[in-house]
ROKE-596058 format. One record per residue: residue in one letter; x negated, y, z of N, C-alpha, C in turn. Coordinates in nm, 2 decimals. Each point is the difference from the previous one (the first is absolute). Layout:
<sites>
<"A" <X Y Z> <X Y Z> <X Y Z>>
...
</sites>
This chain:
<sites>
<"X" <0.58 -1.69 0.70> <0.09 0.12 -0.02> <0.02 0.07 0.14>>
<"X" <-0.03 0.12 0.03> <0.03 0.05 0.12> <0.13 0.11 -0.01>>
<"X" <0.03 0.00 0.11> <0.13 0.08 0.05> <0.02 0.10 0.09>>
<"X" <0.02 0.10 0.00> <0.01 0.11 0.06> <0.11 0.05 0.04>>
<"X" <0.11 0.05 0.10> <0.13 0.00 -0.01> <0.03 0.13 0.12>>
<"X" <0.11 0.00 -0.05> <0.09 0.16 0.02> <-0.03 -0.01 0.18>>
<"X" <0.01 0.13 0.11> <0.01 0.00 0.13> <0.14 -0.09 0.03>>
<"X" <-0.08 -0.09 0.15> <0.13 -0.06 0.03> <0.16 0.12 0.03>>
<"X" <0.09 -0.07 -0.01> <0.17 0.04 0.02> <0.03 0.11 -0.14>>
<"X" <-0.10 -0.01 -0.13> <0.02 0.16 -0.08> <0.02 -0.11 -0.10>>
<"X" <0.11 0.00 -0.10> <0.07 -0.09 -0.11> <-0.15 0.01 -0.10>>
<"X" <-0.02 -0.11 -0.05> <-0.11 0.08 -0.13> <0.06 0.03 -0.06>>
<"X" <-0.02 0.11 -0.11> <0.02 0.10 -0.10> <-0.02 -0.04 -0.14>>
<"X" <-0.07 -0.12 -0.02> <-0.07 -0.07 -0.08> <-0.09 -0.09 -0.02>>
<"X" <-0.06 -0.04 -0.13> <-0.12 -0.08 0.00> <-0.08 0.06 -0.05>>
<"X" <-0.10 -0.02 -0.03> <-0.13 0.06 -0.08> <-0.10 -0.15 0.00>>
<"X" <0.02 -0.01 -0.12> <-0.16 -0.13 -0.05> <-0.07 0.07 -0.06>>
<"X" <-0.13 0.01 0.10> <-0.16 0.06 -0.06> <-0.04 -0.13 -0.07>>
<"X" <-0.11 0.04 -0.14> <-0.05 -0.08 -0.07> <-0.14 0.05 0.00>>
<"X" <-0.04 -0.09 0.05> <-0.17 0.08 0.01> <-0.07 -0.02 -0.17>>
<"X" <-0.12 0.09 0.01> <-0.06 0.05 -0.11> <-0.13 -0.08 0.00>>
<"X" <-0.11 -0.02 -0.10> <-0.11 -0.06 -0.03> <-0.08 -0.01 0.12>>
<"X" <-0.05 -0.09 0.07> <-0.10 -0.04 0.07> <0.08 0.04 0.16>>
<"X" <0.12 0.02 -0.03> <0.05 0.02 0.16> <0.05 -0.12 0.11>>
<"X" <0.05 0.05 0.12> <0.05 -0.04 0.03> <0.14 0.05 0.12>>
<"X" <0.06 -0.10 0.07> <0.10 0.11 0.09> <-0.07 0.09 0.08>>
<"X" <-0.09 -0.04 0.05> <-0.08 0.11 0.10> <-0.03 0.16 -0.05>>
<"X" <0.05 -0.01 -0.12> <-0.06 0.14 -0.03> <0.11 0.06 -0.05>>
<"X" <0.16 -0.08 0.07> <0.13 0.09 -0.03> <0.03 0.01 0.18>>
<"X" <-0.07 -0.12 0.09> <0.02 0.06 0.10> <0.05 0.14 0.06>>
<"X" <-0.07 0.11 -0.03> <0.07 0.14 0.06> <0.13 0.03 -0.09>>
<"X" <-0.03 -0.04 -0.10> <0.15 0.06 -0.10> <0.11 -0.11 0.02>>
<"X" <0.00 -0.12 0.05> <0.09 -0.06 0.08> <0.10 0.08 0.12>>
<"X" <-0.12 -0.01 0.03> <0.03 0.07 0.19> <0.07 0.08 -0.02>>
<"X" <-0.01 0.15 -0.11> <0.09 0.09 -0.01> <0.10 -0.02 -0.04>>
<"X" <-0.04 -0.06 -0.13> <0.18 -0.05 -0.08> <0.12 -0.05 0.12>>
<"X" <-0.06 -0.09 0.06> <0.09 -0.08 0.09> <0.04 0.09 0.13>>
<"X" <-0.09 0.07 0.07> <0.05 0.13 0.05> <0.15 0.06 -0.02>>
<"X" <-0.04 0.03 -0.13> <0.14 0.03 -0.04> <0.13 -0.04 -0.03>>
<"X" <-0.04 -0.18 0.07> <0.13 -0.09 -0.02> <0.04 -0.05 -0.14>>
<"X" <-0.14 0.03 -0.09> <0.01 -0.11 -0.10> <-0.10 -0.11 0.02>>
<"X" <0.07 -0.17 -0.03> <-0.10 -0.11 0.03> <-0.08 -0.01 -0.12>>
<"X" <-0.13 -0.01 0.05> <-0.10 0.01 -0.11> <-0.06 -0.13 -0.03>>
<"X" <-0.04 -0.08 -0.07> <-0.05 -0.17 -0.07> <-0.12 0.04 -0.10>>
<"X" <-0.10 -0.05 0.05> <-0.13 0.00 -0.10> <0.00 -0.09 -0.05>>
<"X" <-0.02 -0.01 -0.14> <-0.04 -0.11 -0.07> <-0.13 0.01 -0.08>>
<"X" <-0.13 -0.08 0.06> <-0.14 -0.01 -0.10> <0.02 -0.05 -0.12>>
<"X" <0.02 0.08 -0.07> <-0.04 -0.03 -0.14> <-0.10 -0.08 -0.07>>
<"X" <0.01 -0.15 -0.03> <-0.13 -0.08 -0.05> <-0.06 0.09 -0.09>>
<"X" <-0.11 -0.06 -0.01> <-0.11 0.04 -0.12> <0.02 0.00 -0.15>>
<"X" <0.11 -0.12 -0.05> <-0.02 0.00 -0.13> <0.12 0.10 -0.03>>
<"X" <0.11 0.09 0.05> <0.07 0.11 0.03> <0.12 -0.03 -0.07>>
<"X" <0.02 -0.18 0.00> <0.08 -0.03 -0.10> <0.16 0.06 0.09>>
<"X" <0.10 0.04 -0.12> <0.12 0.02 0.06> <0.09 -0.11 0.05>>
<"X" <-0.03 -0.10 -0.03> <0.10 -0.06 0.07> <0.00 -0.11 0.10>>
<"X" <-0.15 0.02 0.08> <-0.03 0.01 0.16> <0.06 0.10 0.11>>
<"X" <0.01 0.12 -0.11> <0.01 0.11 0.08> <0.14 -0.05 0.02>>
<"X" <0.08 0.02 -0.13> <0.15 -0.02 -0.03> <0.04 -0.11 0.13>>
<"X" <-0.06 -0.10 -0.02> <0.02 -0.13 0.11> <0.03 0.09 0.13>>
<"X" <-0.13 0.04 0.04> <0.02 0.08 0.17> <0.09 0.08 0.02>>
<"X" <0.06 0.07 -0.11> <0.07 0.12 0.03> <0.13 -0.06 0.02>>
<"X" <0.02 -0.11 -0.07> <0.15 -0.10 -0.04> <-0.02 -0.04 0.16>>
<"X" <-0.10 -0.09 0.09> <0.05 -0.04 0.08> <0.03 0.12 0.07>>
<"X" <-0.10 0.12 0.03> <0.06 0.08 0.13> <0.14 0.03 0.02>>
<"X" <0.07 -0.02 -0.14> <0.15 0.06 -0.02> <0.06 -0.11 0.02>>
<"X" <-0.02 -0.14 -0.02> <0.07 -0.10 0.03> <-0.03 -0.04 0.17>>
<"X" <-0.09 0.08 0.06> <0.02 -0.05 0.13> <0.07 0.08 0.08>>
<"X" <0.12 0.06 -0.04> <0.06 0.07 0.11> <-0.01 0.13 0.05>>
<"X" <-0.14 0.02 0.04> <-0.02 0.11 0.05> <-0.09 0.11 -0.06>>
<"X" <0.06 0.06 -0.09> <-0.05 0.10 -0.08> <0.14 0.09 -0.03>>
<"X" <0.06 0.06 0.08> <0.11 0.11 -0.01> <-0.03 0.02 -0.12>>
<"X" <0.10 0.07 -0.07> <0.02 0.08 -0.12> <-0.02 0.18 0.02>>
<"X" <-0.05 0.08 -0.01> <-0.05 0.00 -0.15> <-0.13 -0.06 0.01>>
<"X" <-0.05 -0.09 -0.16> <-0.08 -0.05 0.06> <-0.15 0.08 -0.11>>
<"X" <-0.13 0.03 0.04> <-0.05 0.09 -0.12> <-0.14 -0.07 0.01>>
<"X" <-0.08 -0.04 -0.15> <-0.12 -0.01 0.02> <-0.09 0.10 0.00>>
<"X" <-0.08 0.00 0.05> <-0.10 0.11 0.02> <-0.14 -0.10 -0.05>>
<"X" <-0.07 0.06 -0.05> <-0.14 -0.09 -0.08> <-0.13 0.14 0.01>>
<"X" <-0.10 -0.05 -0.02> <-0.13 0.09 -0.01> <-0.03 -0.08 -0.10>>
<"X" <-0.11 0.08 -0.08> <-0.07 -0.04 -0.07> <0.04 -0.13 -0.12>>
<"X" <-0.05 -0.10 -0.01> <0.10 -0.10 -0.10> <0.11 -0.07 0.12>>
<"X" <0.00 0.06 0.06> <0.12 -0.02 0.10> <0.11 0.10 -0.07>>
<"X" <-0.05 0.08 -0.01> <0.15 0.14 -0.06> <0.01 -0.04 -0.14>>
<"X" <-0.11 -0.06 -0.09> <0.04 -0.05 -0.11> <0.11 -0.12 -0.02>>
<"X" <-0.03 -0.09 0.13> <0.06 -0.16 -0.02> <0.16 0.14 0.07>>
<"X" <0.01 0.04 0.05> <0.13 0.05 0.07> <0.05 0.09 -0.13>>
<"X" <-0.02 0.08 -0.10> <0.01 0.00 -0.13> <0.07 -0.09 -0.05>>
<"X" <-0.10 -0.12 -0.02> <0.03 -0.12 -0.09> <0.17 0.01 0.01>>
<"X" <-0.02 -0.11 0.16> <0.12 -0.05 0.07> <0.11 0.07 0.02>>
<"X" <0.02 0.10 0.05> <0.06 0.07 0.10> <0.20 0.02 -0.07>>
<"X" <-0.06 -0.07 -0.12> <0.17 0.00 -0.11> <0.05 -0.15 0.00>>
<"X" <-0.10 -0.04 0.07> <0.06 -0.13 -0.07> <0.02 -0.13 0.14>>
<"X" <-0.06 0.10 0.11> <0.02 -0.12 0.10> <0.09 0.07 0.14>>
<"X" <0.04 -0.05 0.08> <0.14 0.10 0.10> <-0.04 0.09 0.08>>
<"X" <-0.04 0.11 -0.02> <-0.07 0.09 0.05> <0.06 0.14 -0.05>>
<"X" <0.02 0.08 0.07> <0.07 0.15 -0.03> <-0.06 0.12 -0.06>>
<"X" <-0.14 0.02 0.00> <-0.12 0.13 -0.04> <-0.12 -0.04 0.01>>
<"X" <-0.06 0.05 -0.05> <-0.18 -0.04 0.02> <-0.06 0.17 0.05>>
<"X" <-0.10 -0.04 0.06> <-0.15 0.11 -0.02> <-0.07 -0.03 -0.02>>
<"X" <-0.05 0.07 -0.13> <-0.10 -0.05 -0.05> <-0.12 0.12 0.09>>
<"X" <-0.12 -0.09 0.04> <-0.11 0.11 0.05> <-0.14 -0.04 0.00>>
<"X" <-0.07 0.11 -0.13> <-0.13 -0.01 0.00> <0.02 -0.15 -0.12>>
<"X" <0.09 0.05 -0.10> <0.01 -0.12 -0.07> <-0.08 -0.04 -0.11>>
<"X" <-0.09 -0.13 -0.01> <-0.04 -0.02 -0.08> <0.05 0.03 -0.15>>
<"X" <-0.03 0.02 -0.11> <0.08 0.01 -0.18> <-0.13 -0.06 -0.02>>
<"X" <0.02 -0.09 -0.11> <-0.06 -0.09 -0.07> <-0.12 0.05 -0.11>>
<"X" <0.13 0.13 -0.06> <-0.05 0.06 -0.09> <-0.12 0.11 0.05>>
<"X" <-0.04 0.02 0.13> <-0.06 0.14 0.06> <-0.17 -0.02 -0.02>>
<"X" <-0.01 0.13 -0.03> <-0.15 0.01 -0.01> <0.00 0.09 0.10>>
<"X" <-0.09 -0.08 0.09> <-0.06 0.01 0.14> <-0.11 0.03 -0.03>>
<"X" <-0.10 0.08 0.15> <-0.10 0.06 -0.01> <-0.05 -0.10 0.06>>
<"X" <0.03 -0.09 0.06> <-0.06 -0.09 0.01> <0.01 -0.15 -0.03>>
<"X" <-0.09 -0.08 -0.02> <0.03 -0.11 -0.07> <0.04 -0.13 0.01>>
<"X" <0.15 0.05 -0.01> <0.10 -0.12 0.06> <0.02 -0.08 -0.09>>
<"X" <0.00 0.00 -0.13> <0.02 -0.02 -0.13> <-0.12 -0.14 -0.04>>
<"X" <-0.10 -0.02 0.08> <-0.11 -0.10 -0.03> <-0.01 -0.07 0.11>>
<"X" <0.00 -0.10 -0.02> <-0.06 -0.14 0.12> <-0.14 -0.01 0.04>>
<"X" <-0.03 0.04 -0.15> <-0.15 0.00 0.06> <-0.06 0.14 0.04>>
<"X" <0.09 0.08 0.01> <-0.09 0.11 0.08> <0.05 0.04 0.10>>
<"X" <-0.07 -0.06 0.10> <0.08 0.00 0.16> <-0.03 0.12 0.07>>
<"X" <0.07 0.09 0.06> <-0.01 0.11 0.09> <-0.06 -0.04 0.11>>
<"X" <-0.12 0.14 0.02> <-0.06 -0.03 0.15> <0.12 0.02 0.11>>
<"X" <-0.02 -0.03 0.10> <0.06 0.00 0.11> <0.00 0.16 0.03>>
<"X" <-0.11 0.08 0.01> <0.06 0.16 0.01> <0.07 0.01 -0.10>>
<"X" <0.00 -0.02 -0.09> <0.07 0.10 -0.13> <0.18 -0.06 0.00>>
<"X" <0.00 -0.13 0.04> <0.12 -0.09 0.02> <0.09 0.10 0.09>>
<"X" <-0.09 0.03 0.12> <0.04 0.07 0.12> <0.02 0.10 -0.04>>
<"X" <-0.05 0.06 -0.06> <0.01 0.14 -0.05> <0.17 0.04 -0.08>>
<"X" <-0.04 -0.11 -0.13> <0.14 0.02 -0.06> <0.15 -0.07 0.11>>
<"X" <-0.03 -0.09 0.09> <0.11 -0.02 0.05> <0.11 0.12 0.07>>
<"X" <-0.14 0.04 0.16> <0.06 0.11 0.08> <-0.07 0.02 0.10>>
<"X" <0.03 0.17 0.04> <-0.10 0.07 0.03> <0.05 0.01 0.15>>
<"X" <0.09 -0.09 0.02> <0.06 -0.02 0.20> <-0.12 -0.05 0.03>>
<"X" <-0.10 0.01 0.13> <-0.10 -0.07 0.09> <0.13 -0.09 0.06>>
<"X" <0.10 -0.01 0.04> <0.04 -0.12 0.03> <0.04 -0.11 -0.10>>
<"X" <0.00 0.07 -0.05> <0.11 -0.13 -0.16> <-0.17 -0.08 -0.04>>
<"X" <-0.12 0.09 -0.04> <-0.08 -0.03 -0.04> <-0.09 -0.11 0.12>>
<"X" <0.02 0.05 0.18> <-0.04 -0.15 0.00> <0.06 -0.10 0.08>>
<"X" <0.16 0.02 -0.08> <0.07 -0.16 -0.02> <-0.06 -0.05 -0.10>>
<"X" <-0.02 0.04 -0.15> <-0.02 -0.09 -0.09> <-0.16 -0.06 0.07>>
<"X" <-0.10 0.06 0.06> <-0.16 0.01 0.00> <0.03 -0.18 0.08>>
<"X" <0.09 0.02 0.11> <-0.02 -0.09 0.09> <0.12 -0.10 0.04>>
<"X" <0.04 0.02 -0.18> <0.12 -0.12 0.00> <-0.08 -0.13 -0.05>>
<"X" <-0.03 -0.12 0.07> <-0.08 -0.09 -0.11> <0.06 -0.06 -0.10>>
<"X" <0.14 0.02 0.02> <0.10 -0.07 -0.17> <0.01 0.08 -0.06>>
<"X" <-0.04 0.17 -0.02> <-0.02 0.04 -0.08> <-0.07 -0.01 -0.13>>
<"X" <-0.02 0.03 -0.14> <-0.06 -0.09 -0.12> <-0.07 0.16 -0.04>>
<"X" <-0.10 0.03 0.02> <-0.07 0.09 -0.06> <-0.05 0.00 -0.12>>
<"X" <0.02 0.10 -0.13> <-0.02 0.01 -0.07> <0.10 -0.04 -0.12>>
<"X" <0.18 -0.01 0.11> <0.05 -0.01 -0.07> <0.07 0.03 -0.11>>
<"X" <-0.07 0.13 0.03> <0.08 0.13 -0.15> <-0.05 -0.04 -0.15>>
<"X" <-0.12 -0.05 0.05> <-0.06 -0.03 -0.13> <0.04 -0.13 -0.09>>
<"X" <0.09 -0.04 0.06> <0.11 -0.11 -0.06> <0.07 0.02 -0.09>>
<"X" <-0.01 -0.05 -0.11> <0.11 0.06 -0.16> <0.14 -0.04 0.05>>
<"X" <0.08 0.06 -0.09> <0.13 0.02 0.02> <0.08 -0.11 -0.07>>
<"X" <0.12 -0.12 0.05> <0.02 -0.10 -0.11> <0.08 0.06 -0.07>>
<"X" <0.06 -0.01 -0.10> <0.06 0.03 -0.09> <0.12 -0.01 0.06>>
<"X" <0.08 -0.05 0.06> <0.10 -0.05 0.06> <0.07 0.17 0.10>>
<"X" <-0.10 0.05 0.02> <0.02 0.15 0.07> <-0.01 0.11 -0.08>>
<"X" <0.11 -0.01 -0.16> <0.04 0.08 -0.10> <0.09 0.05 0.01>>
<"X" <0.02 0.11 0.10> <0.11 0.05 0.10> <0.11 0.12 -0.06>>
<"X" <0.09 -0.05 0.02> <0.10 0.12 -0.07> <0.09 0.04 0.09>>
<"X" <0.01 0.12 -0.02> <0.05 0.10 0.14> <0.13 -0.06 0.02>>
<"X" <0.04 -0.07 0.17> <0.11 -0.08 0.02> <0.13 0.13 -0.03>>
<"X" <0.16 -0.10 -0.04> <0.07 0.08 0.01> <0.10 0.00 0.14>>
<"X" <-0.08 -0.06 0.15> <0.06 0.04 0.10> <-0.09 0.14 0.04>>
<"X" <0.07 0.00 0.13> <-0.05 0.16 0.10> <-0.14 -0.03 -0.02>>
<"X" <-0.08 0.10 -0.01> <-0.14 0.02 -0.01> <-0.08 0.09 0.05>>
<"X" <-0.06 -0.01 0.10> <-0.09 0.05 0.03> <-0.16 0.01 -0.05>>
<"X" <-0.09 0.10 -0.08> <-0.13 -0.03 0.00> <-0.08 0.11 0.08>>
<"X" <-0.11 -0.04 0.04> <-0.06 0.11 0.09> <-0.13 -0.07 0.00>>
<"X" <-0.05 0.12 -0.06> <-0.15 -0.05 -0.06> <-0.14 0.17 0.06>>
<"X" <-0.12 -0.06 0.04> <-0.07 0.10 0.04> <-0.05 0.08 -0.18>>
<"X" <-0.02 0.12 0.05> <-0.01 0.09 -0.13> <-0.19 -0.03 -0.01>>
<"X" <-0.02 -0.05 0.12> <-0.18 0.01 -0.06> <-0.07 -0.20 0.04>>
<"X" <0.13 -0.05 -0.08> <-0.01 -0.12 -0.06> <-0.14 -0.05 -0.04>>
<"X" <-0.07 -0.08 -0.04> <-0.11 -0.04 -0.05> <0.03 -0.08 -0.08>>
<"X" <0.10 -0.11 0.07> <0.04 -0.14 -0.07> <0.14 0.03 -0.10>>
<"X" <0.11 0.04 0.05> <0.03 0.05 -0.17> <0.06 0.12 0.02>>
<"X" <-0.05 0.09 -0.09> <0.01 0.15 0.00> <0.16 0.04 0.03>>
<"X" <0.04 0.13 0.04> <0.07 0.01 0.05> <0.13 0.08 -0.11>>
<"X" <-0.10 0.03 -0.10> <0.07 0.06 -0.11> <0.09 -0.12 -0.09>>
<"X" <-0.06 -0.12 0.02> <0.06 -0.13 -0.12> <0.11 -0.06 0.07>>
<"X" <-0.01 0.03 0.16> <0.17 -0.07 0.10> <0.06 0.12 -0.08>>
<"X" <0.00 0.15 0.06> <0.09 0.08 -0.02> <0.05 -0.02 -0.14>>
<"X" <-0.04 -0.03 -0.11> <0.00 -0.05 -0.14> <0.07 -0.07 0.02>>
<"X" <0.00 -0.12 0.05> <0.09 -0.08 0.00> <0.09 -0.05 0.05>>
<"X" <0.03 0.08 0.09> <0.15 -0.01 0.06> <0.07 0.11 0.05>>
<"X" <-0.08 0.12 -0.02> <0.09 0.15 -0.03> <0.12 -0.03 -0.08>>
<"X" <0.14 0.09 0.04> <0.05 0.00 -0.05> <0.13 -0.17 0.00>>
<"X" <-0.04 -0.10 0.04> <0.12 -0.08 0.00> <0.13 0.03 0.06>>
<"X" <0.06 -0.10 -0.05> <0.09 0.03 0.14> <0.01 -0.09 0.14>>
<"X" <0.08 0.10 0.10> <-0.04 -0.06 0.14> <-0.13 -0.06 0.04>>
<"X" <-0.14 0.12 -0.09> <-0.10 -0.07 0.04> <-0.04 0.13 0.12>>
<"X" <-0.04 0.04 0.09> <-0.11 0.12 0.03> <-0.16 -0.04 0.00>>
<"X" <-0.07 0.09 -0.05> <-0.10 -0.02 -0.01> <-0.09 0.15 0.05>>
<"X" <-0.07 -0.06 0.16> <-0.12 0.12 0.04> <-0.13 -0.03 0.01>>
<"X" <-0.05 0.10 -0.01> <-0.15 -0.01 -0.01> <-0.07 0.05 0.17>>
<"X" <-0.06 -0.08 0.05> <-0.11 0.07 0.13> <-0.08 0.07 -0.03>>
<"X" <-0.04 0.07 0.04> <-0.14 0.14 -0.04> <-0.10 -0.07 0.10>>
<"X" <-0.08 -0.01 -0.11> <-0.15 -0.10 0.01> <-0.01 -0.10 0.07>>
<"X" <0.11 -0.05 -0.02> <0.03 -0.14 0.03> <-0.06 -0.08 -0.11>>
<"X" <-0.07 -0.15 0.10> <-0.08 -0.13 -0.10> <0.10 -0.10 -0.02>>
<"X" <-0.07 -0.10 -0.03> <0.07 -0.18 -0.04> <0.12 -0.02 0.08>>
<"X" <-0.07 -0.04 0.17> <0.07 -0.03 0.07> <0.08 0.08 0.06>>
<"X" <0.13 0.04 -0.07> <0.12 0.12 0.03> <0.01 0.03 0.13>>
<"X" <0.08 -0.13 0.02> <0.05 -0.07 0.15> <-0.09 0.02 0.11>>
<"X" <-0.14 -0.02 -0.01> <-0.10 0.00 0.09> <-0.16 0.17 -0.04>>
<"X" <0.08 0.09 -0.06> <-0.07 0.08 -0.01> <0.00 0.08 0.13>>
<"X" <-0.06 0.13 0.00> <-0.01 0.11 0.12> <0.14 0.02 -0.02>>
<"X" <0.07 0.01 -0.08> <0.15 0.10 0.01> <0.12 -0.12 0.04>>
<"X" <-0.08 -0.13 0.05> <0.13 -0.10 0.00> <0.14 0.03 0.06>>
<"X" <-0.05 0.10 0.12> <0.13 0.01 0.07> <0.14 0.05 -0.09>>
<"X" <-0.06 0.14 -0.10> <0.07 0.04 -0.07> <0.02 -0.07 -0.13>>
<"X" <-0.03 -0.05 -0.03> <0.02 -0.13 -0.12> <0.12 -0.11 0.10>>
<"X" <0.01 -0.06 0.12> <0.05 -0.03 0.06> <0.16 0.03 0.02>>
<"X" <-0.04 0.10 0.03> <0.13 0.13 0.06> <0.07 -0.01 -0.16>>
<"X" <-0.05 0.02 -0.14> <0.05 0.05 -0.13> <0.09 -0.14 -0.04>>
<"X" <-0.07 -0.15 0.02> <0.07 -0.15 0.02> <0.10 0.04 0.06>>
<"X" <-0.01 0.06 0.08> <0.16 -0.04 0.14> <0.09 0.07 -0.03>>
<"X" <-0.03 0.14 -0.11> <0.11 0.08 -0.01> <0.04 -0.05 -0.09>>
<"X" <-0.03 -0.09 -0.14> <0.00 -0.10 -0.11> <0.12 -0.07 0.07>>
<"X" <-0.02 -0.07 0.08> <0.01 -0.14 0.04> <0.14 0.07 0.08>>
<"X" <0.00 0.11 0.03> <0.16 0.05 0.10> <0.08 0.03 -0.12>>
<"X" <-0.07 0.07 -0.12> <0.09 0.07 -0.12> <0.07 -0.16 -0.04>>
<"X" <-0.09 -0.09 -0.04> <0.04 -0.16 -0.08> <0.14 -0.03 0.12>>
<"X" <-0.01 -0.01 0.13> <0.16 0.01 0.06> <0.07 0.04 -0.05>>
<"X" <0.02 0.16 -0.02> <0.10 0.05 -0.04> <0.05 -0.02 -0.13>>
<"X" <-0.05 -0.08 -0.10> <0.01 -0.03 -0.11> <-0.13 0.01 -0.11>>
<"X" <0.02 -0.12 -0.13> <-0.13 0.00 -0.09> <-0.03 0.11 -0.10>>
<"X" <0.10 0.08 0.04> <-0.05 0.15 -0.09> <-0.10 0.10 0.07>>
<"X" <-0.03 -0.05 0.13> <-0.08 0.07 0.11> <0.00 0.14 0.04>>
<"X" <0.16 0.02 0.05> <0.02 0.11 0.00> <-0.10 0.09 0.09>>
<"X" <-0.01 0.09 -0.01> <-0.09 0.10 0.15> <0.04 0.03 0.08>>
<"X" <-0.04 -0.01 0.11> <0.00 -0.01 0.16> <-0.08 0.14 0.05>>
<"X" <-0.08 0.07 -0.04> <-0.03 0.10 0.02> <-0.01 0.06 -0.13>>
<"X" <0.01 0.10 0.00> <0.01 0.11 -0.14> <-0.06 0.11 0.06>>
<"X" <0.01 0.10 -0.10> <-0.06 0.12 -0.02> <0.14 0.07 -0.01>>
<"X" <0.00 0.11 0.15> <0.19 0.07 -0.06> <0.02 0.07 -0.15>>
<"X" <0.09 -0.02 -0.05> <0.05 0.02 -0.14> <-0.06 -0.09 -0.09>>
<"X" <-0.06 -0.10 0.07> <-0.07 -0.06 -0.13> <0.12 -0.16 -0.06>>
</sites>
């Protein structure tokens, strides 16, 4: 489990537990660490096993909270069947809000073929639907715990996700490959205390696309509103709005 933490003498502001996504690993939340924590929230990666069962995940998330140091507020953030298992969980174990990003749905028909075991994505095309960053793309190239061709891994049933009823964030790229961007907004438009935005031609990997910084920056204004209260009041507006 790795740790990332607020600038010395600045109180942290929070926690954030990243749940990594299919074939990942921490190394490829490395930069989205760095920032979160910047901003004096302490960040905790947890790799997500393979079989994506919940309550491994549930386990890790229970100790980080039972060890002391994970300030309140505390929010999972997940990718991929990472933002699904943060879905799952996020009502039922001690944690304040989720973001969901670039989230897996079980139900999605994808343009590409995530849905079969046996039909494994080349490595361009993998690359292709993840993200179009030259840096994001070669962390994964030249991480060797990386699991390529992990998209092409079926979905367990166990990741039959119903839109949590804490604070919510979803933020999903509009030119998605792995699940369309029309079937998130379907599905979690409209809750309450959920917001849900879309990136403009934004892929899989939300968090690690070209636009991360501003995907980044949109978390932190989330993550200042969830302070002020779980109705998520706004912190910047539009005058008269």
């Amino acid at each position: 489990m790795s740790t990332w933490v607020e600038p010395a003498g600045i109180l942290a502001r929070g926690t954030v537990i990243v749940l990594t996504g299919r074939g990942e690993t921490a190394s490829a939340y490395q930069r989205f660490a760095r920032r979160i924590s910047a901003d004096a929230y302490r960040v905790r990666i947890v790799e997500v096993d393979e079989s994506l069962a919940p309550e491994s995940t549930r386990a890790a998330i229970d100790e980080i909270v039972a060890g002391g140091d994970a300030p309140e507020p505390r929010i999972l953030v997940g990718s991929d069947t990472g933002a699904a298992l943060a879905a799952t969980l996020v009502d039922d174990v001690p944690v304040d809000a989720a973001v969901l990003a670039g989230i897996a749905l079980p139900t999605a028909s994808a343009a590409v073929p995530v849905a079969a075991a046996e039909t494994a994505l080349s490595w361009d095309d993998e690359i292709e639907a993840r993200s179009a960053c030259p840096a994001h793309r070669k962390v994964l190239t030249t991480d060797e715990r990386f699991r390529r061709g992990a998209l092409s891994v079926p979905l367990t049933p166990d990741l039959s996700v119903v839109p949590p009823s804490k604070p919510t964030l979803v933020i999903h790229g509009t030119d998605d490959p792995v699940t369309p961007a029309d079937q998130v907004v379907g599905a979690f438009s409209g809750r309450p205390r959920t917001r849900v935005r879309t990136v403009v031609g934004g892929r899989h990997d939300i968090l690690n696309d070209v636009s991360h910084r501003s995907v980044a920056a949109t978390i932190v204004l989330f993550l200042e509103s969830l302070k002020l209260g779980a109705d998520l009041p706004d912190i910047v507006r539009v005058p008269g709005a």
